[in-house]
MOPAC internal coordinates of N, CA, C and O (Angstrom, degrees):
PM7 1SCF
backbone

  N    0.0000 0     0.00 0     0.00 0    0    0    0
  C    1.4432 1     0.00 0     0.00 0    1    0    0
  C    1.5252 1   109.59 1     0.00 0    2    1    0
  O    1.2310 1   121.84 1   -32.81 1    3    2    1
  N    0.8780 1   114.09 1   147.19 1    3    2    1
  C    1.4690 1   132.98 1   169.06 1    5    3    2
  C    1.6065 1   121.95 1   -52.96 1    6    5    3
  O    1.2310 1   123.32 1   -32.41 1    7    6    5
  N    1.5165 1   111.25 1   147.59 1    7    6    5
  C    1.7964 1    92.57 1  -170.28 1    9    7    6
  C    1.9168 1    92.99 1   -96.91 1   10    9    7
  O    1.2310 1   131.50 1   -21.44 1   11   10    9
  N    1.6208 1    95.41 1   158.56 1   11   10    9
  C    1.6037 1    82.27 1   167.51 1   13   11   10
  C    1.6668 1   126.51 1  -112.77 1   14   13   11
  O    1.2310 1   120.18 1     4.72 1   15   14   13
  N    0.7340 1   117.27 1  -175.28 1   15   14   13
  C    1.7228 1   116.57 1  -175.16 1   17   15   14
  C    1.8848 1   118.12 1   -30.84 1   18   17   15
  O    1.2310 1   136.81 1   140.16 1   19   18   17
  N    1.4693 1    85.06 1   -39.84 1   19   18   17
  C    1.7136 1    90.40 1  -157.64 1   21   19   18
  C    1.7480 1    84.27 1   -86.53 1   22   21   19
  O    1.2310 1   113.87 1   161.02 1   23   22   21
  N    1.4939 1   129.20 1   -18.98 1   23   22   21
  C    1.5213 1   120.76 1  -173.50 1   25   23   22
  C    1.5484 1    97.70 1   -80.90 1   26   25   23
  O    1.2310 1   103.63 1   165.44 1   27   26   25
  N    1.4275 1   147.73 1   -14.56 1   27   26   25
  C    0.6254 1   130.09 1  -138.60 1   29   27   26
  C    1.3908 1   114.92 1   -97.26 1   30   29   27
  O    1.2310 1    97.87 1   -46.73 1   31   30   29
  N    1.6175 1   157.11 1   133.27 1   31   30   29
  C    1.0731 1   152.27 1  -130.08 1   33   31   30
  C    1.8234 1   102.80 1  -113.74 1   34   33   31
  O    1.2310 1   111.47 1   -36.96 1   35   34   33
  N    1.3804 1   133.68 1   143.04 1   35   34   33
  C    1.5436 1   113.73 1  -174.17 1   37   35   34
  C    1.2031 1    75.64 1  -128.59 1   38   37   35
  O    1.2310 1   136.02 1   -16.96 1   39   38   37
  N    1.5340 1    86.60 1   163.04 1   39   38   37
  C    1.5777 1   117.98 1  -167.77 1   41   39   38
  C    1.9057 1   109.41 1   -78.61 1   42   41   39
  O    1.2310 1   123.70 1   -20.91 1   43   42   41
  N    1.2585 1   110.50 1   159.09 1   43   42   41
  C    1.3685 1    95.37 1   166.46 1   45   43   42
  C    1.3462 1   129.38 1   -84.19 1   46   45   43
  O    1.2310 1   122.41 1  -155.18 1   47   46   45
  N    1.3791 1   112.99 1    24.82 1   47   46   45
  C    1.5992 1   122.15 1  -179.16 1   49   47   46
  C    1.6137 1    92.26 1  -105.65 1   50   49   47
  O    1.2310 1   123.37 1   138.13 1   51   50   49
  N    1.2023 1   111.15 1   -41.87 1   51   50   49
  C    1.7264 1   118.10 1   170.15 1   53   51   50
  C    1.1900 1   137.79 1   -55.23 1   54   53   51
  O    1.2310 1   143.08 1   149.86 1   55   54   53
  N    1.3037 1    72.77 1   -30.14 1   55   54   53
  C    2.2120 1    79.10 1   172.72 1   57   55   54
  C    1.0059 1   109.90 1   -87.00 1   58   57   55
  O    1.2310 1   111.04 1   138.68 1   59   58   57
  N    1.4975 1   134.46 1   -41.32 1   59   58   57
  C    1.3204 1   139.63 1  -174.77 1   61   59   58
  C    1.0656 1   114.15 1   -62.76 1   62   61   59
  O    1.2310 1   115.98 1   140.20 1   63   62   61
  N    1.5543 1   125.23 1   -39.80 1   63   62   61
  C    1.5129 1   133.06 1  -170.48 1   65   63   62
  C    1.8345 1    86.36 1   -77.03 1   66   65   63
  O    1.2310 1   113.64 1   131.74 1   67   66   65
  N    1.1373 1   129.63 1   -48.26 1   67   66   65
  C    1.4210 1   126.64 1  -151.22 1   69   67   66
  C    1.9735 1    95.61 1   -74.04 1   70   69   67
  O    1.2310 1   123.51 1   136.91 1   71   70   69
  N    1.0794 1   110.88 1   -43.09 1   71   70   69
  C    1.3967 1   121.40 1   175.16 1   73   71   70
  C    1.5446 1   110.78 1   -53.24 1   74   73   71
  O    1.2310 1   117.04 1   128.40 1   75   74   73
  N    1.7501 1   123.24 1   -51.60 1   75   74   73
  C    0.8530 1   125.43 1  -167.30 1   77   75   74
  C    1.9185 1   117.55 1   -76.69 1   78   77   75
  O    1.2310 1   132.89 1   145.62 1   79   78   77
  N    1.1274 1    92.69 1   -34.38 1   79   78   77
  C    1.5391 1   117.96 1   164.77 1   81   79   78
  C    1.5467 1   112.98 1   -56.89 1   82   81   79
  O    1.2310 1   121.49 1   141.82 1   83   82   81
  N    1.7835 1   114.76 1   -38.18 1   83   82   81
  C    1.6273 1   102.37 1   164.08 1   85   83   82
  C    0.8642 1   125.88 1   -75.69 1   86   85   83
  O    1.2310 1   118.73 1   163.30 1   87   86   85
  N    1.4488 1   120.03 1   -16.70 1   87   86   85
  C    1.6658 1   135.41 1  -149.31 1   89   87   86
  C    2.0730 1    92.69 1   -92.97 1   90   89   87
  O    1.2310 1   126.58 1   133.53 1   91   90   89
  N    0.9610 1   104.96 1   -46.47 1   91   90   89
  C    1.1002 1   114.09 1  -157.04 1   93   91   90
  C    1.8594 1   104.17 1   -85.44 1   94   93   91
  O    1.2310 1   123.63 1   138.33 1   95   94   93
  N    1.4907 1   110.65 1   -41.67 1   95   94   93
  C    1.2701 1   101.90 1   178.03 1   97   95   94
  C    1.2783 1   134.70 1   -64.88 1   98   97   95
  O    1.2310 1   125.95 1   157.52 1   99   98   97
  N    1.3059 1   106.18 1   -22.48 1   99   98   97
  C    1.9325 1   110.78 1   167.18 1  101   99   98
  C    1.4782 1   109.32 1   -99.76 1  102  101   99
  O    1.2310 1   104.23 1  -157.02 1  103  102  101
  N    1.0711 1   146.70 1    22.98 1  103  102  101
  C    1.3170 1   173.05 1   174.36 1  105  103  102
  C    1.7259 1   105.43 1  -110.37 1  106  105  103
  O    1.2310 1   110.25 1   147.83 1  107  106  105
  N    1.1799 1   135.92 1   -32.17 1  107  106  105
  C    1.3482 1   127.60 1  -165.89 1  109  107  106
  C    1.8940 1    98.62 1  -121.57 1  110  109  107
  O    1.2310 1   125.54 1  -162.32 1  111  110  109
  N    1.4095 1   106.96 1    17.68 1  111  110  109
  C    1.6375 1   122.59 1   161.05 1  113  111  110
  C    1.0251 1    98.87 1  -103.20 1  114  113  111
  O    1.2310 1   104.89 1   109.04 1  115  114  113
  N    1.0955 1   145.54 1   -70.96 1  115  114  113
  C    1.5043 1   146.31 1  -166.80 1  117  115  114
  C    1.5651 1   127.33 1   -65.45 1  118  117  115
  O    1.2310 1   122.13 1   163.81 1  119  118  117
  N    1.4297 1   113.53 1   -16.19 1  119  118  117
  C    1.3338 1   118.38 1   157.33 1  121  119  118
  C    1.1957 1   133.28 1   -64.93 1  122  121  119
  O    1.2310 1   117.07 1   143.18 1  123  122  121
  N    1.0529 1   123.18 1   -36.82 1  123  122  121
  C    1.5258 1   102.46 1   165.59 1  125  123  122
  C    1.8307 1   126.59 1   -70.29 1  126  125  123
  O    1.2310 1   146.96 1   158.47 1  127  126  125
  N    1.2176 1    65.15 1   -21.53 1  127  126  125
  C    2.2404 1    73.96 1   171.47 1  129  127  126
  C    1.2210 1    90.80 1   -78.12 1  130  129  127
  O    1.2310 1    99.76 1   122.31 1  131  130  129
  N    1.1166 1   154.17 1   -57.69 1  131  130  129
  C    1.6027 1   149.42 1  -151.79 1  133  131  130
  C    1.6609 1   114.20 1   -75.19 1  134  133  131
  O    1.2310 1   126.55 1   142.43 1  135  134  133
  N    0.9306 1   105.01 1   -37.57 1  135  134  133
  C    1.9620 1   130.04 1   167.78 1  137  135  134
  C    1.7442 1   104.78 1   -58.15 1  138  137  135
  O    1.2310 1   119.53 1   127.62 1  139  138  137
  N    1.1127 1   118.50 1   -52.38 1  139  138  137
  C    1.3059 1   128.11 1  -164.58 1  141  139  138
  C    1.6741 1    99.75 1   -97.04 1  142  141  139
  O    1.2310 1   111.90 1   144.84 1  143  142  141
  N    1.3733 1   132.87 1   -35.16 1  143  142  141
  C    1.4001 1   126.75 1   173.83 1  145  143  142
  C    1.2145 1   117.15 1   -76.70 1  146  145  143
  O    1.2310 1   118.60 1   148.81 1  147  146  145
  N    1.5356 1   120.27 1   -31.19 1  147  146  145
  C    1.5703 1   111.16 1  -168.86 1  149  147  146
  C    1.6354 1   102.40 1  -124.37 1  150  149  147
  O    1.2310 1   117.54 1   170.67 1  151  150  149
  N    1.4785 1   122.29 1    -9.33 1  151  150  149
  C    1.4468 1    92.68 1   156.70 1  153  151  150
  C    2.0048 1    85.14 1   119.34 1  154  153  151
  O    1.2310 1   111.21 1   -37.81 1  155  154  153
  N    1.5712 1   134.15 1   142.19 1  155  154  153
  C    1.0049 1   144.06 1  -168.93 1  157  155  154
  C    1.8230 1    97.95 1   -66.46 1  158  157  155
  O    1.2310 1   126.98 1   106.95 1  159  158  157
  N    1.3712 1   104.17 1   -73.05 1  159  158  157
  C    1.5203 1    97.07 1   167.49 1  161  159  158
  C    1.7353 1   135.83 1   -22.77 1  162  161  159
  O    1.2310 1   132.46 1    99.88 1  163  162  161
  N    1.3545 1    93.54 1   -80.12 1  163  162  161
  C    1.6914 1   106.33 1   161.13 1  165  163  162
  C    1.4001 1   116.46 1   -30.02 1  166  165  163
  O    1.2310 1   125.45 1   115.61 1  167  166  165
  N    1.0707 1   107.14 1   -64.39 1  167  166  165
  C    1.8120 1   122.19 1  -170.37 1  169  167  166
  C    2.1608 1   101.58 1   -62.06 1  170  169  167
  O    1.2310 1   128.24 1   141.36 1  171  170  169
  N    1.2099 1   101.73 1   -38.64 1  171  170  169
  C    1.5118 1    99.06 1  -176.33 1  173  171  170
  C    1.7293 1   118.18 1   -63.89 1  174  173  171
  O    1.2310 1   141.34 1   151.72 1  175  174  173
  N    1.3105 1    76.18 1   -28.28 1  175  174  173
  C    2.0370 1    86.97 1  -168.22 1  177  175  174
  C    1.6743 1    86.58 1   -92.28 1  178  177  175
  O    1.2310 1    92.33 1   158.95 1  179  178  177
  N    0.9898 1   164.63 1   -21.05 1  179  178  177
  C    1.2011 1   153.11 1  -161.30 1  181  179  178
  C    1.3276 1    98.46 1   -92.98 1  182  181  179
  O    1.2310 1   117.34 1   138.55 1  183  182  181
  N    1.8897 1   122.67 1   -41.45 1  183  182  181
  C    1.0108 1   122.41 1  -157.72 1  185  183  182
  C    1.6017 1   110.80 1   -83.38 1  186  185  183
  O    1.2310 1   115.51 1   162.67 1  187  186  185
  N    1.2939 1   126.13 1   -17.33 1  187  186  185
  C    1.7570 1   171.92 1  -161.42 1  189  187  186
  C    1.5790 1    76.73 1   -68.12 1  190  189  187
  O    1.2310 1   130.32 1    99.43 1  191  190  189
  N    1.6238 1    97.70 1   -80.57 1  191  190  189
  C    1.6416 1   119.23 1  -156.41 1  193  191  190
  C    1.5511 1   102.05 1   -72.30 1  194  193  191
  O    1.2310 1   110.60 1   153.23 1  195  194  193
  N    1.2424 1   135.28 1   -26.77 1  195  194  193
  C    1.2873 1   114.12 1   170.59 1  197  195  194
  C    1.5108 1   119.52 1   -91.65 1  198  197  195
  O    1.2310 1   114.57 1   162.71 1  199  198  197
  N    1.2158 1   127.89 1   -17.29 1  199  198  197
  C    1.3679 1   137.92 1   163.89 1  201  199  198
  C    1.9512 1   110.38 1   -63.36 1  202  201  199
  O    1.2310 1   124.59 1   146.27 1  203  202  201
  N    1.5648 1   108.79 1   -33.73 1  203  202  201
  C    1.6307 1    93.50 1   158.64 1  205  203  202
  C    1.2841 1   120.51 1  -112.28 1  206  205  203
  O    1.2310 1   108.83 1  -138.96 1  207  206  205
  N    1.2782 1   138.52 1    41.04 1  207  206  205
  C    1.1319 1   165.90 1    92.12 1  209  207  206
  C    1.6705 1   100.90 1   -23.77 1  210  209  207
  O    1.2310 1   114.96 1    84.12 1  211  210  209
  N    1.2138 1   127.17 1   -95.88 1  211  210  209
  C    1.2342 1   125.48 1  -172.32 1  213  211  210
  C    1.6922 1   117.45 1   -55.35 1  214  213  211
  O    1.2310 1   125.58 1   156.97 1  215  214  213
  N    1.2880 1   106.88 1   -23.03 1  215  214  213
  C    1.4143 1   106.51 1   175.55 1  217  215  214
  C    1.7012 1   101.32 1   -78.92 1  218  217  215
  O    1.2310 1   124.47 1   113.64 1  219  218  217
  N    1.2070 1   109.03 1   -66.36 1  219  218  217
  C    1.5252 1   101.96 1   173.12 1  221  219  218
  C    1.9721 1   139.23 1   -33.15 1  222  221  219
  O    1.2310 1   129.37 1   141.46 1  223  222  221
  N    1.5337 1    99.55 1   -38.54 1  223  222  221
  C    1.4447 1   121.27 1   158.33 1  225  223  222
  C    1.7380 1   129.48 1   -71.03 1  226  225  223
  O    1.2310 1   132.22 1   159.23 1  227  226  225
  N    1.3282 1    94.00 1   -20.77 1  227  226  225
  C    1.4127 1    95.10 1   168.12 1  229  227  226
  C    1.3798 1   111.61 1  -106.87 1  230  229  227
  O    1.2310 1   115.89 1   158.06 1  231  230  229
  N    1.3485 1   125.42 1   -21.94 1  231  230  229
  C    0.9447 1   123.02 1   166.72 1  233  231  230
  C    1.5656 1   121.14 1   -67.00 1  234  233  231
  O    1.2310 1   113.72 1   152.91 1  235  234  233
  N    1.3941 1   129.49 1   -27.09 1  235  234  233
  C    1.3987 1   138.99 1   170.20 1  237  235  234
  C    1.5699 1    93.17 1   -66.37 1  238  237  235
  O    1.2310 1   111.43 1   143.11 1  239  238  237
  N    1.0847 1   133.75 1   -36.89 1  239  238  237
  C    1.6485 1   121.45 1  -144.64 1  241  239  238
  C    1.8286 1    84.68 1   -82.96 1  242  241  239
  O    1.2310 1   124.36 1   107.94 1  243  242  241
  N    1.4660 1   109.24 1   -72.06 1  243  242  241
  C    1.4209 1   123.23 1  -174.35 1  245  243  242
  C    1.9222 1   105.72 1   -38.46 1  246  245  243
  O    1.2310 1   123.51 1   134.75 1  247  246  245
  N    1.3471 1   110.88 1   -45.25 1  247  246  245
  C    1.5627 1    88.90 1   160.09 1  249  247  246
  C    1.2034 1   137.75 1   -43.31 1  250  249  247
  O    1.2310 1   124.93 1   126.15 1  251  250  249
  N    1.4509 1   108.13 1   -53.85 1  251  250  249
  C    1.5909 1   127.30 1  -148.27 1  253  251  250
  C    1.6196 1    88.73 1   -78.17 1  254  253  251
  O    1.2310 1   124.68 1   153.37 1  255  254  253
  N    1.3489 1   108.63 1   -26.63 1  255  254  253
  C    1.4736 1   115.86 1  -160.23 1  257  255  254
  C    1.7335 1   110.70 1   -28.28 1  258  257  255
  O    1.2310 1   109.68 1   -16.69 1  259  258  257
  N    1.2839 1   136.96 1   163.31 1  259  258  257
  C    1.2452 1   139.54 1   159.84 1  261  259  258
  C    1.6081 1   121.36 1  -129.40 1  262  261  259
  O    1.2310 1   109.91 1   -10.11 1  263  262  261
  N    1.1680 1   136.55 1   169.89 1  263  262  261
  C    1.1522 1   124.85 1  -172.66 1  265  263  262
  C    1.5689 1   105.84 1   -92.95 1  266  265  263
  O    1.2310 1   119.96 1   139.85 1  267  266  265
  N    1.2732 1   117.68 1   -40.15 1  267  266  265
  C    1.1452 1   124.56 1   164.85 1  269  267  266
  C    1.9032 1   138.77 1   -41.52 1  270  269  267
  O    1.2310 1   132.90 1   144.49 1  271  270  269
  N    1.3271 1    92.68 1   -35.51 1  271  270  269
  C    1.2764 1   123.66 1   167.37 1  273  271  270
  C    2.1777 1   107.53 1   -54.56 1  274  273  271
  O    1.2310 1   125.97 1   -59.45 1  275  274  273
  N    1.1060 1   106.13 1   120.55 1  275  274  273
  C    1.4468 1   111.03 1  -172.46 1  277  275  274
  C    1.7482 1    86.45 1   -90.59 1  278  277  275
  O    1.2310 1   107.57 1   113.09 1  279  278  277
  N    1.1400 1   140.80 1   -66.91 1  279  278  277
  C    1.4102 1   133.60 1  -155.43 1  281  279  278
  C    2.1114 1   110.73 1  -137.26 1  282  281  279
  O    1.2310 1   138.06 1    20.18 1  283  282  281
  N    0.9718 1    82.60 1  -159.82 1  283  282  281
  C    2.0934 1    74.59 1   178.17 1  285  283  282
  C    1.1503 1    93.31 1  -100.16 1  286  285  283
  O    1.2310 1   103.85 1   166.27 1  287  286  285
  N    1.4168 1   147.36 1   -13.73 1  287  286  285
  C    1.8062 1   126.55 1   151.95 1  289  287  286
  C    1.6820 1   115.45 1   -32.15 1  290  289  287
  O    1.2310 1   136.96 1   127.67 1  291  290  289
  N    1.2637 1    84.76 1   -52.33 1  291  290  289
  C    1.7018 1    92.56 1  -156.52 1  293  291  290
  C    1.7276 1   105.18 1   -74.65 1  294  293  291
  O    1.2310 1   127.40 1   144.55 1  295  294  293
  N    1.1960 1   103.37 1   -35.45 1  295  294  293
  C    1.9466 1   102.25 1   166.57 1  297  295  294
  C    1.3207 1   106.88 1   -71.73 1  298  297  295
  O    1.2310 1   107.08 1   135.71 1  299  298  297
  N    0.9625 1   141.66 1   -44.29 1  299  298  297
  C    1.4174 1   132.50 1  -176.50 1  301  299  298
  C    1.2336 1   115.77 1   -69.86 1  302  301  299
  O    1.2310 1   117.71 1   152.49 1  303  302  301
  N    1.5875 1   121.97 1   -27.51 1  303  302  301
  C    1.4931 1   118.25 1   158.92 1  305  303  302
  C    1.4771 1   107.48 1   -58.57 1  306  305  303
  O    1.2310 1   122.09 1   112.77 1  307  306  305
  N    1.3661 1   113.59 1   -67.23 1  307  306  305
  C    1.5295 1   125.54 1  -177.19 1  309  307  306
  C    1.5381 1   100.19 1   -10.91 1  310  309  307
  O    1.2310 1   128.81 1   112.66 1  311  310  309
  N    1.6299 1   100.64 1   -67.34 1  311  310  309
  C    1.9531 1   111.91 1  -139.79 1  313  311  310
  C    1.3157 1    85.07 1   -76.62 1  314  313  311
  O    1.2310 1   110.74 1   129.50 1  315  314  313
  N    1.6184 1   135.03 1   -50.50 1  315  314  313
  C    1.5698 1   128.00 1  -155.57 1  317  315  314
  C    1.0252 1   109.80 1  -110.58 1  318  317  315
  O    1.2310 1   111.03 1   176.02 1  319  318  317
  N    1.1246 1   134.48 1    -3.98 1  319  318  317
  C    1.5924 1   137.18 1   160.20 1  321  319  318
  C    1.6925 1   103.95 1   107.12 1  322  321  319
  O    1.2310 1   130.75 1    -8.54 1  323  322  321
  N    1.3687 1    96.87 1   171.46 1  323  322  321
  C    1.7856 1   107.64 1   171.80 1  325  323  322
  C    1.2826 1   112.24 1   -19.16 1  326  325  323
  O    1.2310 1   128.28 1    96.23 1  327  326  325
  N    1.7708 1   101.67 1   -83.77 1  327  326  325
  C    1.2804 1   121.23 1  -153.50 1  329  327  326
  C    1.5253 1   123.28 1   -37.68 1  330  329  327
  O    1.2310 1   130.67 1   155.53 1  331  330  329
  N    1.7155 1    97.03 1   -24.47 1  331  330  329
  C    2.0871 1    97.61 1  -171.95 1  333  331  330
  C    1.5274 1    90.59 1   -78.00 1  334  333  331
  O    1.2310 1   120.10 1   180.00 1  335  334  333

């Protein structure tokens, strides 16, 4: 039989792009409000620190990654257990 959508395993180029694509799309609404409220300076160093923030978090995930792992549900159960 055929696998279906939810069986289906993504690549680790896929997750990252799909991760980076959330990270970034509600992040590129709020910048221009953030540019214009706190000033070019302010806004650069914030943007610095949340861009390695997101590099750093995806970069932990893509380590930990496993092959076994179907999506980032299933690693994030893996690494922190059930309960999260």
């Amino acid at each position: 039989m055929g696998e279906t959508n939810s069986e289906r395993i993504n690549s680790s180029t896929t997750t990252v792009l799909a991760m980076f694509n959330s990270m970034v799309g509600g992040a590129m609404l709020t910048m221009p409000i953030l540019f214009r409220s706190a000033g070019m300076v302010t806004s650069t160093i914030i943007l610095i620190i949340s861009g390695l923030i997101s590099f750093v978090t995806c970069r932990i995930y893509v380590v930990h990654m496993s092959d076994e792992d179907k999506d980032v549900e299933w690693t994030i159960r893996r690494i922190l257990g059930g309960k999260w």
